[in-house]
N, C-alpha and C positions, 0 to 999 in steps of 0.2 A: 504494500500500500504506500500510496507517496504522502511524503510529510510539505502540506501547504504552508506557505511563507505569508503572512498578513490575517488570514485567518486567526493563527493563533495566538498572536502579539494584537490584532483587534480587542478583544475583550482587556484584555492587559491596559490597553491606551486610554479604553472610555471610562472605567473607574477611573485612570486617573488624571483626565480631562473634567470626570465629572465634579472630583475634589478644587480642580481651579477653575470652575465656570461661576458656583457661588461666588458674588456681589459681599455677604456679609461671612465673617466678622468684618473679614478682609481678605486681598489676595495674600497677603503676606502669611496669614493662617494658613491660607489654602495651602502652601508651596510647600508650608512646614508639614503638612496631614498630608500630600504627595509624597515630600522626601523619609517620612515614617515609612509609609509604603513600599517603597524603593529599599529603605534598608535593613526591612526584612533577612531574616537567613534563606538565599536562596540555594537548592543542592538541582542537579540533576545525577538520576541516580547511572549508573552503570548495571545492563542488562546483559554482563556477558557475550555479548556478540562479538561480531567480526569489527572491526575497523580498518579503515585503508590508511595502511601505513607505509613506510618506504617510500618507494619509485612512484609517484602516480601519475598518467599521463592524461594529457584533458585533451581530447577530442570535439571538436567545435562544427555544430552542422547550421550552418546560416541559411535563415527562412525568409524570405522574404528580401528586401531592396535596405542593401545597409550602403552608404556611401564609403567609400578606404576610411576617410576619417572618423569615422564611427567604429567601421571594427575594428582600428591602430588602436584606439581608445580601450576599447575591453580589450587585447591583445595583449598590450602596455602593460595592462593591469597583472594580467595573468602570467605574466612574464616577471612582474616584478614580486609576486607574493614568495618565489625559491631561492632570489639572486641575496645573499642573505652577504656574501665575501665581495659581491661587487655594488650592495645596494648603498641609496645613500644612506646618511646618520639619521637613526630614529629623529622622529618617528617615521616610521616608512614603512609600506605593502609588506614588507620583508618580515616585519618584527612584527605588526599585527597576526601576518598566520603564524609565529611561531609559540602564538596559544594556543595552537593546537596539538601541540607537541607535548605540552603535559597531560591530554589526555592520555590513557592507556598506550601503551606500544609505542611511542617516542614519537618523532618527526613522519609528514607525511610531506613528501618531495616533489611537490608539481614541474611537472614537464610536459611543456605543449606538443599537439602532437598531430592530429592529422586534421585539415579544416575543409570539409563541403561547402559549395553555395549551393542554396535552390531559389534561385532570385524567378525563378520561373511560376512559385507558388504551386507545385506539383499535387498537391493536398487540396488544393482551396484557397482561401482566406478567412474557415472556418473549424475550425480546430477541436479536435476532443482530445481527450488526458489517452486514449489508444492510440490515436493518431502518432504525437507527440512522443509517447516510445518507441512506433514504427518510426519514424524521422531518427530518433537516438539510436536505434540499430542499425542505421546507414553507415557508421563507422563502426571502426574495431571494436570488438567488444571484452577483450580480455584484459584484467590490469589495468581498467580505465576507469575514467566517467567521462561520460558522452554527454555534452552542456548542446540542446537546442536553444537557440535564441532568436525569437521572432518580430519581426517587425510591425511598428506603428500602426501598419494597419492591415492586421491581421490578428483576429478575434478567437480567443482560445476559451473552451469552459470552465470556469470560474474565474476567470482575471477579470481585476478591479472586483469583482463581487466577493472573492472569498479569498483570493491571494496576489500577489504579486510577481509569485516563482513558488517552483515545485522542487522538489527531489523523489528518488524511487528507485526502485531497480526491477530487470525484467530476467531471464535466465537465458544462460547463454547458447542453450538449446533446449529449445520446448519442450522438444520430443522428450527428452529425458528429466530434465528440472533436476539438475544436480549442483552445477554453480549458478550463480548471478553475477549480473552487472549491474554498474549502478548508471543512475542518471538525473541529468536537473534541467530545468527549461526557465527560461526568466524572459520573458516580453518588454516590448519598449511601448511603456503607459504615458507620451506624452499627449499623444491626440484622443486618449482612451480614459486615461486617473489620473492623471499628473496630482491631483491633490490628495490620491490615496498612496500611491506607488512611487513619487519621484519628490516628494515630501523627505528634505527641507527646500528643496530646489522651486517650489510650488505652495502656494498655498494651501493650507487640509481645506479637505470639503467641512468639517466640521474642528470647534472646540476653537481656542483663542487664536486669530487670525495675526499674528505674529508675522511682518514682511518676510518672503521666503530669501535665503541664502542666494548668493551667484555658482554658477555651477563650476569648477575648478577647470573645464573643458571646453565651456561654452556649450555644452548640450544637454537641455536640460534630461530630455529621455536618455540618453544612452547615460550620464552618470548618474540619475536614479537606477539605471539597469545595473551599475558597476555595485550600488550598494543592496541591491537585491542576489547580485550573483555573488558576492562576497558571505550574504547571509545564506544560501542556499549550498554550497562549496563548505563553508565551514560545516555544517549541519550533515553532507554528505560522507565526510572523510570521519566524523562522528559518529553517525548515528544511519549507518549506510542499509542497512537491511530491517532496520525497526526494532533491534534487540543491541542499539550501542546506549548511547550517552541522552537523556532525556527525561524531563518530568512530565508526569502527569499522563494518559492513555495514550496509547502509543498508536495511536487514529488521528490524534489532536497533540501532536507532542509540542512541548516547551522546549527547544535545542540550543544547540551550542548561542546563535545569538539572538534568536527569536525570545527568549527567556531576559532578553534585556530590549525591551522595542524604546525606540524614539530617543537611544543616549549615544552622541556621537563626542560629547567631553564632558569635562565636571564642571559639575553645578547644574544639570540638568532638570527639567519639569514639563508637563505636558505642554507641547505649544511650542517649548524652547530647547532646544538640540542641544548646549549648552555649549560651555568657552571654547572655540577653536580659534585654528590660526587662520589669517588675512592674506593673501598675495596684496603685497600695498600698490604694485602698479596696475591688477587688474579687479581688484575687489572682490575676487572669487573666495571663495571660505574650504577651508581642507582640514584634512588632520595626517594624513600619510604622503611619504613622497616615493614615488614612483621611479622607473629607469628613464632613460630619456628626458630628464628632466621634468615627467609627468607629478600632478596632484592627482590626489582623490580623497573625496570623505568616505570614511568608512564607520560601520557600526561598532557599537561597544559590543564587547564578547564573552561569555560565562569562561570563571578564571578556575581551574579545578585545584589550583596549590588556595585561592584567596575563600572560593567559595563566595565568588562577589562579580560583580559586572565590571572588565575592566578597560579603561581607556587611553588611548592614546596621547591625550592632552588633557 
């Protein structure tokens, strides 16, 4: 079963949106009864399962009409989450994934790896979650995960309504059902949610209309996609078959960074992303640097040495 991104950090947001929408006593109460909330003991337990660790190599099947500059963009990204000896100084892509290395089984070593286009929209422009692992089966499937990523406008079931990115895995031959592979799909919500999916980059449909951030790329869809596919990757190499790292029913699971929604630095609260850093010549807001001289904001992520949601800045 695939574990949905937005669905499950939804409930998480509006309790505590619904703590800063009261007027009385004050907002300043509210922030204080939000950050109660927040620092809660959060755990996600460990269910025994597999994890992808070692060598993992990402497989990228592109759906739809992405311009170069748009897939350099995620490319960049994914390029920079392993370069760990050639990245820049924290913070950077590099050191955010290497929270994922204190889960179970040490480092998981991204390596890109084979990339499809179907700019042809071979499917449709209509999309089901079967669909979507038939596309992710187009490449290799051994030792991998296979990331579909769909374009603007191309309408998948549930996005904007229950998620913003998936993960899952399917087996690597039917006939038999002995291994799996894993996979994640993440869409570009800027003509679709921008205010649910590409949020801080946008304004929320709902809760304190707080000016949205600039985007660190200039786009606003594709870097909401960078911070959807950052949380669906992590959550993958986790919690890859539905018996790794997760709270709560494993239909609806809390994961690695879905278990901490809407904290991109400290001092965070509903509405507000909280302290990041400014490019001062182009007013874009980031928290990680990338290769090529790239930014990106990226999510806060469940720490398993801290037992806490941890940040970048």
């Amino acid at each position: 079963m695939a574990s949905a991104y937005y669905f499950a950090t939804l409930s998480s947001l509006l309790f505590l949106i619904f703590l800063s929408a009261f007027p009385n006593p004050s907002t300043a109460t509210a922030r204080k009864l939000a950050a109660l909330v927040q620092q809660q003991p959060l755990v996600l337990n460990y269910h025994n399962g597999k994890l992808l660790k070692g060598n993992v190599t990402l497989n990228l099947v592109w759906y739809g009409n992405f311009s170069p500059s748009q897939r350099s963009i995620i490319v960049d990204f994914l390029q920079s989450l392993s370069t760990r000896t050639t990245s820049p100084p924290p913070p950077s892509v590099a050191s955010w994934w290497q929270t994922t290395e204190y889960y179970k089984g040490g480092p998981s070593t991204v390596v890109l790896g084979k990339q499809i286009l179907d700019e042809n929209y071979s499917l449709g422009k209509a999309l089901k979650t079967s669909q979507i692992k038939a596309l992710a089966s187009k490449a290799p499937v051994r030792d991998s995960i296979n990331v579909v990523l769909t374009a603007a406008d191309v309408v998948v079931d549930g996005f904007c309504m229950s998620q913003c990115g998936t993960h899952g895995s399917g087996f690597v031959n039917p006939k038999h059902k002995k291994s799996r592979f894993a996979y994640a799909w993440v869409g570009n919500p800027v003509s679709q949610c921008p205010g649910q999916c590409a949020w801080p980059f946008h304004q929320p449909i709902y809760g304190p209309q707080t000016p949205p951030l600039v985007a660190p790329n200039g786009d606003v869809g594709v870097d909401g996609m960078v911070i959807n596919l950052a949380t669906v990757l992590a959550a993958t190499v986790t919690n890859p078959f539905d018996n790794g790292y997760f709270q709560g029913p494993a239909s609806e699971p809390l994961e690695a960074v879905s278990a901490c929604p809407g904290i991109f630095g400290s001092g965070s609260y509903p509405g507000y992303p909280g302290a990041v850093l400014v490019d001062k010549a182009t007013g874009a807001s980031y928290n990680a640097r990338g290769v090529k001289g790239r930014k990106y904001l990226l999510p806060s992520m469940w720490d398993p040495n801290t037992s806490s949601c941890k940040t970048l800045v």
